[in-house]
N, CA, C and O atoms as a MOPAC input file, in Angstrom:
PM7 MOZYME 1SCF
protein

 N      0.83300 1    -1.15800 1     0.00000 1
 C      0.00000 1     0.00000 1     0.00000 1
 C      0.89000 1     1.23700 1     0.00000 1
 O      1.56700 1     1.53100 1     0.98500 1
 N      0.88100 1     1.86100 1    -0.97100 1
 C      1.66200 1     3.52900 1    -0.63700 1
 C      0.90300 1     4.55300 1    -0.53900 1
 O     -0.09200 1     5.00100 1    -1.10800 1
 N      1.83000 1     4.92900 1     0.61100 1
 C      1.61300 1     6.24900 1     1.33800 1
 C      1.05800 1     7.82400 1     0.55900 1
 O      1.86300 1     8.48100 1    -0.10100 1
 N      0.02700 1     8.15400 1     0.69000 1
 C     -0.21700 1     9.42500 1     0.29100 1
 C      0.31500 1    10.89500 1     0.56800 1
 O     -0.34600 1    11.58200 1     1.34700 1
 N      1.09900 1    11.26300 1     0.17400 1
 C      1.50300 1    12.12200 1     0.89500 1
 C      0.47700 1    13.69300 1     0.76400 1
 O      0.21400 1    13.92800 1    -0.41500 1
 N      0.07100 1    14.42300 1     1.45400 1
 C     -1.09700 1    15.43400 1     1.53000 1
 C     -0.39600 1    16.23300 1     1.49400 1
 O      0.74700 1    16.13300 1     1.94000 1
 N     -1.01000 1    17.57800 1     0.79000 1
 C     -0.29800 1    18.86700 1     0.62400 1
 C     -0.32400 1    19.51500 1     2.05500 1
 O     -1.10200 1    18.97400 1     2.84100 1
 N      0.47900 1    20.70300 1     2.57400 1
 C      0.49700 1    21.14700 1     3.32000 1
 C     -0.56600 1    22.38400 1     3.42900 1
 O     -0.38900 1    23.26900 1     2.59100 1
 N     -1.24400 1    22.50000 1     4.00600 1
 C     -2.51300 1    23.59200 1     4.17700 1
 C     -2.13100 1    24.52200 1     5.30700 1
 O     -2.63900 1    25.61900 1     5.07300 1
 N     -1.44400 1    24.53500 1     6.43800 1
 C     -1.12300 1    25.95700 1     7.40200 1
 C      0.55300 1    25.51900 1     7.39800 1
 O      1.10900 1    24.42400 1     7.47900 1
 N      1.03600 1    26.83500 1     7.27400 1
 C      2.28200 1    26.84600 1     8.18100 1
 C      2.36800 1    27.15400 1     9.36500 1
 O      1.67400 1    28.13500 1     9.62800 1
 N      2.95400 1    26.72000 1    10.25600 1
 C      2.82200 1    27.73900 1    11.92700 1
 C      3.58800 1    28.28200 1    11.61100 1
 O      4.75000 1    28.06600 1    11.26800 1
 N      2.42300 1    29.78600 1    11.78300 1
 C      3.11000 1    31.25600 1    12.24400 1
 C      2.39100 1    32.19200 1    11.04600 1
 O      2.04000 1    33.36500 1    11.17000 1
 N      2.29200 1    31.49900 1    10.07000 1
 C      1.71000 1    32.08800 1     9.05300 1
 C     -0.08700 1    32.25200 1     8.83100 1
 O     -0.60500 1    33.14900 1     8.16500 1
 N     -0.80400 1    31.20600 1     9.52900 1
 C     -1.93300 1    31.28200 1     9.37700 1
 C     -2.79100 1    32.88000 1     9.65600 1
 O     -3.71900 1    33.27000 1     8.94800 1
 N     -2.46200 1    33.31900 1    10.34200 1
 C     -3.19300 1    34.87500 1    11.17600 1
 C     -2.38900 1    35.79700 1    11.81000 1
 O     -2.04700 1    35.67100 1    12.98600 1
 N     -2.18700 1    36.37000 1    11.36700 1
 C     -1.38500 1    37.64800 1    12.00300 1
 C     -1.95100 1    38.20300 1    13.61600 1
 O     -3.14000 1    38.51700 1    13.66500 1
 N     -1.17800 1    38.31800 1    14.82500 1
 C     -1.53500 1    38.99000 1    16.10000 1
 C     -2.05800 1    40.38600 1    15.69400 1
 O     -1.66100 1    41.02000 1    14.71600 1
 N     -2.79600 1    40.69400 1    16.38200 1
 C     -3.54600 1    42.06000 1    16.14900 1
 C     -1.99500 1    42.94600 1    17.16400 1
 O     -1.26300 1    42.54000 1    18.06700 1
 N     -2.09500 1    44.36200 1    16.34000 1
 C     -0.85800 1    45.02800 1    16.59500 1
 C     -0.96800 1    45.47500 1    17.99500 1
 O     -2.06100 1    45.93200 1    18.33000 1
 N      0.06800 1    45.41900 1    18.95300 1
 C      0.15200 1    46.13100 1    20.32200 1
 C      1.62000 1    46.58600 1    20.16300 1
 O      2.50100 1    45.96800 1    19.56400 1
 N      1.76000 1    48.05100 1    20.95000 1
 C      2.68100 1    48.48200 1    20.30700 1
 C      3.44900 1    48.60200 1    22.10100 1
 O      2.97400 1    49.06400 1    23.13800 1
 N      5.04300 1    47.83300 1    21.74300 1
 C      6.07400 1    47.60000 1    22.37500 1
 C      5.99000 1    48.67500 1    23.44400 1
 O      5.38300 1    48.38600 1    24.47500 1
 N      6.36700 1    49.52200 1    23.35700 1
 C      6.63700 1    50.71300 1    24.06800 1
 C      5.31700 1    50.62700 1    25.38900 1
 O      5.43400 1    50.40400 1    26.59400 1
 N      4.43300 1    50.82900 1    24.78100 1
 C      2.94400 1    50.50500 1    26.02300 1
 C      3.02200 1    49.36600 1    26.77500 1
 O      2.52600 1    49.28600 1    27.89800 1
 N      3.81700 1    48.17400 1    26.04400 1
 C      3.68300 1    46.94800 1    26.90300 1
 C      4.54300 1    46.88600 1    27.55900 1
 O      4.45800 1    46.06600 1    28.47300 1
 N      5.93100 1    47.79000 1    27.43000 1
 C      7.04600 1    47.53200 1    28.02600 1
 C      6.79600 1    48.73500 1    29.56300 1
 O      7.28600 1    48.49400 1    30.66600 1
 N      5.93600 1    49.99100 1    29.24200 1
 C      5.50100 1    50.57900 1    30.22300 1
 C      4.56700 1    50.30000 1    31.23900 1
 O      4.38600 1    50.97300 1    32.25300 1
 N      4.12400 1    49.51200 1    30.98700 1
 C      2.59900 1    48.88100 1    31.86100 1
 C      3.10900 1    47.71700 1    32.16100 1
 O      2.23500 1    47.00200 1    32.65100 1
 N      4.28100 1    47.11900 1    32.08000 1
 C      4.83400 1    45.79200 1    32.78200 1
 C      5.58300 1    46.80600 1    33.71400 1
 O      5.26700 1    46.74500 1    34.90200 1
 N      6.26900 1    47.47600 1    33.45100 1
 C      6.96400 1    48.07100 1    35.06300 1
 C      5.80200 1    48.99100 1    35.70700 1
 O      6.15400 1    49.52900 1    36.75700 1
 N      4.79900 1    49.20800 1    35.38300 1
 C      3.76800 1    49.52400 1    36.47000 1
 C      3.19900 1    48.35800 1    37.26000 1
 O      3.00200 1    48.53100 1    38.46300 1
 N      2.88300 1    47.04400 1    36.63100 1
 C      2.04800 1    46.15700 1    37.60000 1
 C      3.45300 1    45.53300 1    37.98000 1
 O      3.38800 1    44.55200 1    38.72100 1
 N      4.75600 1    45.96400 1    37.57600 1
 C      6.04200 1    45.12700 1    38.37300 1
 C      6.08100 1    46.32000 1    39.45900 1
 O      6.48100 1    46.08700 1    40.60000 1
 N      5.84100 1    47.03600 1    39.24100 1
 C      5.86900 1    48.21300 1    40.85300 1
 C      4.17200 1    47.93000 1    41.82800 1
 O      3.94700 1    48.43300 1    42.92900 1
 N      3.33600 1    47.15900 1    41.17200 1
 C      2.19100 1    46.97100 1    41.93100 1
 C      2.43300 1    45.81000 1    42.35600 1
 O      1.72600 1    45.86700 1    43.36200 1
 N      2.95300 1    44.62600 1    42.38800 1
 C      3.02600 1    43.75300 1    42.20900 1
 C      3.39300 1    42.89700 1    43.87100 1
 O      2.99300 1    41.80500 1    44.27500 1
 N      4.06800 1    43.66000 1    44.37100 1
 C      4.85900 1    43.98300 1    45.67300 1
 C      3.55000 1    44.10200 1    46.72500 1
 O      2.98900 1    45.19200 1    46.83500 1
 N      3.09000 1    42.93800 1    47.49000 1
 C      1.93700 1    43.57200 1    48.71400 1
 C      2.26800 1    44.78300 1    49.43200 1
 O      1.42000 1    45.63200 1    49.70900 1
 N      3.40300 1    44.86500 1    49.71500 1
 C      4.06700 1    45.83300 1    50.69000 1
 C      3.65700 1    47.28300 1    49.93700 1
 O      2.78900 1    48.02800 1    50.39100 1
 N      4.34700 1    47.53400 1    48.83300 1
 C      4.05800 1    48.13800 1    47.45300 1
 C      2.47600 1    48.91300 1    47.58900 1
 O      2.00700 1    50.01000 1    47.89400 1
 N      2.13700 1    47.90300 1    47.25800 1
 C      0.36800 1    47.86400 1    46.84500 1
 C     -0.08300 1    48.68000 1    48.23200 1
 O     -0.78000 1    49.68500 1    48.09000 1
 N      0.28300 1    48.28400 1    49.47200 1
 C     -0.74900 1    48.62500 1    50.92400 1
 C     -0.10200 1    50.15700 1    50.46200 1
 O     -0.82200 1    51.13600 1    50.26700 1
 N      1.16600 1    50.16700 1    50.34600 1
 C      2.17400 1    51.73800 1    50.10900 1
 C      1.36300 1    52.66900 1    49.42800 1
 O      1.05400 1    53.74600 1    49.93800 1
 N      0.90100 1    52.21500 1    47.98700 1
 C      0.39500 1    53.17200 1    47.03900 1
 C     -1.32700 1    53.62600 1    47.45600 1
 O     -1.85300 1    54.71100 1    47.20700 1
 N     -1.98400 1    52.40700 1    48.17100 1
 C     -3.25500 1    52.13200 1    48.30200 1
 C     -3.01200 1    53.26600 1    49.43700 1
 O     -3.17500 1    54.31400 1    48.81100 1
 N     -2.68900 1    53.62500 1    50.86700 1
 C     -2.48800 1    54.31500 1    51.59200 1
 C     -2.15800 1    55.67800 1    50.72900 1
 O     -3.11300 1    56.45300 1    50.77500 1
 N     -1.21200 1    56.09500 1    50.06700 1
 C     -1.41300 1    57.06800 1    49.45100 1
 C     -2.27900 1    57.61200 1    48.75200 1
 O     -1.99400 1    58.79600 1    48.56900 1
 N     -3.28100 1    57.28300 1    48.23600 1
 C     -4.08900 1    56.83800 1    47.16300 1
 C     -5.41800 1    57.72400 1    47.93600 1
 O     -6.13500 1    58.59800 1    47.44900 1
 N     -5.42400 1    57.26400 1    48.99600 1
 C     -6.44300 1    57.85300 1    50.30500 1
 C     -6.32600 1    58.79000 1    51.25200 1
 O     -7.16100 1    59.41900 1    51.90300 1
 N     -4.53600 1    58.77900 1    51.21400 1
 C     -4.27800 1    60.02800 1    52.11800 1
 C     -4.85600 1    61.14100 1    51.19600 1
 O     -4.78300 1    61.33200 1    49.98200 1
 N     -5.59300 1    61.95500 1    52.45400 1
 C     -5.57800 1    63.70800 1    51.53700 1
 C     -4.08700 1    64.18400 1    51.65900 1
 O     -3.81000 1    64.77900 1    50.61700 1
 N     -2.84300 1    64.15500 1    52.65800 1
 C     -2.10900 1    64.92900 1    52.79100 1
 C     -0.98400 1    64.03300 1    52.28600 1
 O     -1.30500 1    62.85400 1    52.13800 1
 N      0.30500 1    64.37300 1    51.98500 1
 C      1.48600 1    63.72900 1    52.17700 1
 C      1.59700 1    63.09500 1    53.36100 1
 O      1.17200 1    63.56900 1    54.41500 1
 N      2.39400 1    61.57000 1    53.21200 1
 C      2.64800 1    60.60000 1    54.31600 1
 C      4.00600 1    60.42000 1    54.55100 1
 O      4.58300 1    60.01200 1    53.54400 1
 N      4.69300 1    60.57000 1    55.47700 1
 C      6.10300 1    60.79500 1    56.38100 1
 C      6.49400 1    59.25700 1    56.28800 1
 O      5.76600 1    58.26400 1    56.30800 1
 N      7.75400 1    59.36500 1    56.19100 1
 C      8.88900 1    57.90200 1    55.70100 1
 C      8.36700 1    57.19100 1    56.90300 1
 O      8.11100 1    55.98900 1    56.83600 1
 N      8.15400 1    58.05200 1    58.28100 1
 C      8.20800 1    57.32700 1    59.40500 1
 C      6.89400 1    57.32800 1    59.63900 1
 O      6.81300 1    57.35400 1    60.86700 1
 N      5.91400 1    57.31600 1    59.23300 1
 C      4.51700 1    56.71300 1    59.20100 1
 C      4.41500 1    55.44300 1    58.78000 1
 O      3.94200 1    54.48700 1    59.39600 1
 N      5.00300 1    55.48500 1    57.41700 1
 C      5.10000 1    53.96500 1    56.51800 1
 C      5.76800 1    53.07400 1    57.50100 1
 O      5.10200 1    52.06400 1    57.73000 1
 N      7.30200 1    53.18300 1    58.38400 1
 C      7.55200 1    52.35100 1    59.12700 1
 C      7.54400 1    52.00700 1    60.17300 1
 O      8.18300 1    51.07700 1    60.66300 1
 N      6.61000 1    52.90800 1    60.80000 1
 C      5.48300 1    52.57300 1    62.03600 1
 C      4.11800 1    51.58200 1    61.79300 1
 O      3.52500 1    50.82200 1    62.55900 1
 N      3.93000 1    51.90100 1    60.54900 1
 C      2.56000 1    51.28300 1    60.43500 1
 C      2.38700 1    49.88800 1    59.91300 1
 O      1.48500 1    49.07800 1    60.12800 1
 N      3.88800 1    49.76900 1    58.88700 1
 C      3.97400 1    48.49300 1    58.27600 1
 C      5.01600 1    47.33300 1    58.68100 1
 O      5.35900 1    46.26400 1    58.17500 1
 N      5.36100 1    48.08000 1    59.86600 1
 C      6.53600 1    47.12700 1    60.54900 1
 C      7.50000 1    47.30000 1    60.49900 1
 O      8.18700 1    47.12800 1    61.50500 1
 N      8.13500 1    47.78900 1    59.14600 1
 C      9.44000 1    47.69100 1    58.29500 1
 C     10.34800 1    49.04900 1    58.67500 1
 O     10.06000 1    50.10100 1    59.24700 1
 N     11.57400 1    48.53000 1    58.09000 1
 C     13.03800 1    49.00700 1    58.89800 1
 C     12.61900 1    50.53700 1    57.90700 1
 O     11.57900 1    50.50300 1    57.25000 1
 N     13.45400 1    51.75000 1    57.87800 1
 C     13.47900 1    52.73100 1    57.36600 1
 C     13.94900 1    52.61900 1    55.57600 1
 O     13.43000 1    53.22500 1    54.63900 1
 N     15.41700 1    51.35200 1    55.53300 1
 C     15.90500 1    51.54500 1    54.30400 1
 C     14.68500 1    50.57000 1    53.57400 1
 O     14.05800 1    50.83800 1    52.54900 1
 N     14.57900 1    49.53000 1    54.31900 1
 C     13.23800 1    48.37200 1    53.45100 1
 C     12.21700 1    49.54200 1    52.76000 1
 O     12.01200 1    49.51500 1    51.54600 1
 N     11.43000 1    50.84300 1    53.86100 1
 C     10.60000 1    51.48200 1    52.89800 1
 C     11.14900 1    52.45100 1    51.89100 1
 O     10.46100 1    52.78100 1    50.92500 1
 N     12.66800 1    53.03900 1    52.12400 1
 C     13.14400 1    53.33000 1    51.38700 1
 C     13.15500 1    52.46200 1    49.71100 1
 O     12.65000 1    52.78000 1    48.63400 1
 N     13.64500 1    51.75300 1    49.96800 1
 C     13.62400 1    50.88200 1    48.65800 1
 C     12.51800 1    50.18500 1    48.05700 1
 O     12.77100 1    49.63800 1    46.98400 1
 N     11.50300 1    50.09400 1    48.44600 1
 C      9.70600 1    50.18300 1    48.09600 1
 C      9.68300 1    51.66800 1    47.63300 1
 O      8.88900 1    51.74700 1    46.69600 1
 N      9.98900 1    52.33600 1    47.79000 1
 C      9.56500 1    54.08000 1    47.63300 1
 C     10.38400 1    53.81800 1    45.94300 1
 O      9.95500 1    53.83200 1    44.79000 1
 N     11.26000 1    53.67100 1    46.34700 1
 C     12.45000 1    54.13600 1    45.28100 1
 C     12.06300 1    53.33300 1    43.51000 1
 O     12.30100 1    53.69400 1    42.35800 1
 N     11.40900 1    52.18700 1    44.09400 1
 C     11.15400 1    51.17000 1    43.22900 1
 C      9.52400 1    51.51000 1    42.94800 1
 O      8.98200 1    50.57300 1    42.36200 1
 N      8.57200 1    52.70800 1    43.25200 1
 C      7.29900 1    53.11200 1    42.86500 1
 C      7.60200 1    54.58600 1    42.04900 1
 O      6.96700 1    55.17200 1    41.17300 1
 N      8.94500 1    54.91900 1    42.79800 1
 C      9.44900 1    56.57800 1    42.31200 1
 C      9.70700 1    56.33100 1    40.60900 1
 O      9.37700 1    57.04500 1    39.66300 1
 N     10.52100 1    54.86300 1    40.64300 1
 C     10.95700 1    54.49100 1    39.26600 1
 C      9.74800 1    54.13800 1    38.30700 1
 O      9.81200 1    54.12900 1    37.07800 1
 N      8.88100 1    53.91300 1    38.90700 1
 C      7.53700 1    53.63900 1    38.01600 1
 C      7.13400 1    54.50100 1    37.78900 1
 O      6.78200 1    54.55900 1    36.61100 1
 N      6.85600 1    55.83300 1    38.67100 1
 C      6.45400 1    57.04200 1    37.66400 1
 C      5.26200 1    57.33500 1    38.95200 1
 O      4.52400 1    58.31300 1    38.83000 1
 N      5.16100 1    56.61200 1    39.92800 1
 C      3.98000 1    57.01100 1    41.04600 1
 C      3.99400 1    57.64200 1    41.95400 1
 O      2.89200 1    58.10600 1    42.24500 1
 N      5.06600 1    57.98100 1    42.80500 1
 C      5.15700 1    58.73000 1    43.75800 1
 C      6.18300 1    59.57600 1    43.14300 1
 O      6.93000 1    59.55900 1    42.16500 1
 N      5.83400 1    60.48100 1    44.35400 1
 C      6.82700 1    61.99100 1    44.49200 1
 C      7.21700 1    61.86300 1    45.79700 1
 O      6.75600 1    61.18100 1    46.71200 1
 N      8.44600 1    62.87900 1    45.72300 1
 C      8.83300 1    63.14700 1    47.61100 1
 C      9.29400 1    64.38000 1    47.65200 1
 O      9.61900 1    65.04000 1    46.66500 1
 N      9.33800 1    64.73800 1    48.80900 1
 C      9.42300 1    66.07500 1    49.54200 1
 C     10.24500 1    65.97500 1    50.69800 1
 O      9.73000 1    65.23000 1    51.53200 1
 N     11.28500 1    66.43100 1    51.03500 1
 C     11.73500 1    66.38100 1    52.25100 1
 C     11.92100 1    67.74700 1    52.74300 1
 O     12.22200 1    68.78400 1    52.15200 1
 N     11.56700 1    67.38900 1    54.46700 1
 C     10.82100 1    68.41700 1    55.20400 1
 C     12.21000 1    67.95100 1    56.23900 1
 O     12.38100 1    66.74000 1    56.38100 1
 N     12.96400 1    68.69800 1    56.78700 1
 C     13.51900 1    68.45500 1    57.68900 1
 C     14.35400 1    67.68100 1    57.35800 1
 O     14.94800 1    67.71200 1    56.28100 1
 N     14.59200 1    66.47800 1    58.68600 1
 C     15.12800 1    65.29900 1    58.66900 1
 C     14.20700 1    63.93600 1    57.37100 1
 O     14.66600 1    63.01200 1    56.69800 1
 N     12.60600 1    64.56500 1    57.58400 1
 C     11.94200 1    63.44400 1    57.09600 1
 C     11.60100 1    63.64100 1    55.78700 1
 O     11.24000 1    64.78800 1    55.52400 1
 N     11.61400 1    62.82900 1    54.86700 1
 C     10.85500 1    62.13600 1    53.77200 1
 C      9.19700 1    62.48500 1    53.65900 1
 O      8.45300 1    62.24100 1    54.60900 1
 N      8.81200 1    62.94600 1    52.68000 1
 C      7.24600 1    63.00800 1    52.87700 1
 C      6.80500 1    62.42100 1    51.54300 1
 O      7.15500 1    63.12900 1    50.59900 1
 N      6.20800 1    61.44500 1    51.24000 1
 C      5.46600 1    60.88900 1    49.63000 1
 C      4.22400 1    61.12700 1    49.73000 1
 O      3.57500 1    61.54000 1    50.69200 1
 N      3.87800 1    60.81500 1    48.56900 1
 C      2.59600 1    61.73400 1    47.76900 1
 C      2.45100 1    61.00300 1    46.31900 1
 O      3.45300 1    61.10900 1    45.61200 1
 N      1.54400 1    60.40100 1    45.86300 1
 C      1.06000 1    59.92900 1    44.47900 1
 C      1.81500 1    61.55400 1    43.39800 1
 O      2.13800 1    62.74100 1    43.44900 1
 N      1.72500 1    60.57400 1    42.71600 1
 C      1.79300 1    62.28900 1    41.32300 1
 C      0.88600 1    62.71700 1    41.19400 1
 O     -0.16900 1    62.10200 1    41.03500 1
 N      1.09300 1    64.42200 1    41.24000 1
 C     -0.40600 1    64.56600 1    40.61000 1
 C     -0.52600 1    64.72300 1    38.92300 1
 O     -1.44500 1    65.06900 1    38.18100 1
 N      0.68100 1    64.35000 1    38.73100 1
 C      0.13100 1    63.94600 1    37.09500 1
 C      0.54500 1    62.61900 1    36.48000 1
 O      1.58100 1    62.27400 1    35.91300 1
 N     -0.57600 1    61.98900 1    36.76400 1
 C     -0.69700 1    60.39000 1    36.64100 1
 C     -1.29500 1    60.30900 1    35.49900 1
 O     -2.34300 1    60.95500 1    35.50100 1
 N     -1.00900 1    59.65000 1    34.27000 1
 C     -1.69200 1    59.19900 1    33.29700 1
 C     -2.88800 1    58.80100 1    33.28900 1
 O     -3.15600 1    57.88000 1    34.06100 1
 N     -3.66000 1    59.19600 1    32.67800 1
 C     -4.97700 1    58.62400 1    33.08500 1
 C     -5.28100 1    57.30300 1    32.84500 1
 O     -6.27600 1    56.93700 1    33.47100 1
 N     -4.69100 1    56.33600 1    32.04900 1
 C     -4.68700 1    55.13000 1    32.68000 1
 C     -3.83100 1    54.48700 1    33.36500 1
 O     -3.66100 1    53.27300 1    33.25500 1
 N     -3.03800 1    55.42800 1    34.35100 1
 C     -2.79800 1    54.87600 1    35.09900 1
 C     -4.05500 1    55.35300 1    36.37800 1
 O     -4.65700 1    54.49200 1    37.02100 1
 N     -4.24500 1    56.58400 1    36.53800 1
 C     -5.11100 1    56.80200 1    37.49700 1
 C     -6.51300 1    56.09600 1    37.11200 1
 O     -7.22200 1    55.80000 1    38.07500 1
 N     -6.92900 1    55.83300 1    36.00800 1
 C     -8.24700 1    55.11000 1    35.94000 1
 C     -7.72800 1    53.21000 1    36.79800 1
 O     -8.40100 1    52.65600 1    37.66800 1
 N     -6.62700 1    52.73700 1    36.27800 1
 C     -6.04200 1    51.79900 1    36.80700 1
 C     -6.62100 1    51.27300 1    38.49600 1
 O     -7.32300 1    50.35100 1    38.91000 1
 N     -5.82200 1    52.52200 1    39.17800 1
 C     -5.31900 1    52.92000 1    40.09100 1
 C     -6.92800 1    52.81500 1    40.92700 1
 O     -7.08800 1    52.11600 1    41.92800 1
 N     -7.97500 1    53.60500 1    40.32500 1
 C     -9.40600 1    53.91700 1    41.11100 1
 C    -10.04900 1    52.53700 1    41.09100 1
 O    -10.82800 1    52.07800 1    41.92700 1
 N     -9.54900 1    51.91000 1    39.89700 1
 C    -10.29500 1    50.60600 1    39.93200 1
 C     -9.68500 1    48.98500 1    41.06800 1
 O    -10.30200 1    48.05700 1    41.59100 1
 N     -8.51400 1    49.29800 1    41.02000 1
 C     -7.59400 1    48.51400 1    42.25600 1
 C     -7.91300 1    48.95500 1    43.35300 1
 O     -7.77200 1    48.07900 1    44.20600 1
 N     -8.42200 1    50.26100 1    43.91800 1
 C     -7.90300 1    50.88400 1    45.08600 1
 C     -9.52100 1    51.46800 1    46.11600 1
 O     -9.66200 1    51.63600 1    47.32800 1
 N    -10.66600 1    51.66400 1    44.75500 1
 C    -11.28500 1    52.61000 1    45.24800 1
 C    -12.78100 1    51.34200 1    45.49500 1
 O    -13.83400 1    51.72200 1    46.00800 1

């Protein structure tokens, strides 16, 4: 009995093209939910999020347990995302959301938080 051999009908990879998403947006919105991503992070931004006023370095490490440099480096790693601001008053540290947050990030943000 010999073998039939059948034409080939799909190539993989060729059948359908991905609908376009453009690099730059995906590469920005992965280091936002990599800065949300963090519980510690998340209670950080969520507390800001609700404060009316700026919140003191030494609020965050009264309230969340943690050493001064630990919230330091949570801060530093939300600063790099583009979410907080700081102010220093004295000796202390004061953070604060941006107030110019992308609006999807702040639409984001109301829907996680509010």
């Amino acid at each position: 009995m010999a073998v039939k051999e059948l034409p080939m009908i799909r190539e993989r990879g060729v059948c359908c093209g991905l609908p376009a998403v453009n690099g730059k947006w995906a590469a920005e919105r992965a280091e936002l939910m990599k800065a949300l991503s963090d519980p510690t992070r998340l209670t950080m931004v969520a507390s800001l999020w609700k404060a009316r006023t700026p919140i003191c370095i030494c609020d965050f490490t009264a309230g969340l347990g943690l050493t001064q440099p630990t919230i330091s480096h949570h801060m530093a790693r939300l600063k790099d995302a583009g979410l907080v601001d700081a102010d220093k008053r004295g000796i202390w540290i004061y953070y604060r959301l941006r107030d110019e947050l992308p609006a999807e990030t702040r639409k984001l943000l109301s829907q996680l938080l509010d």
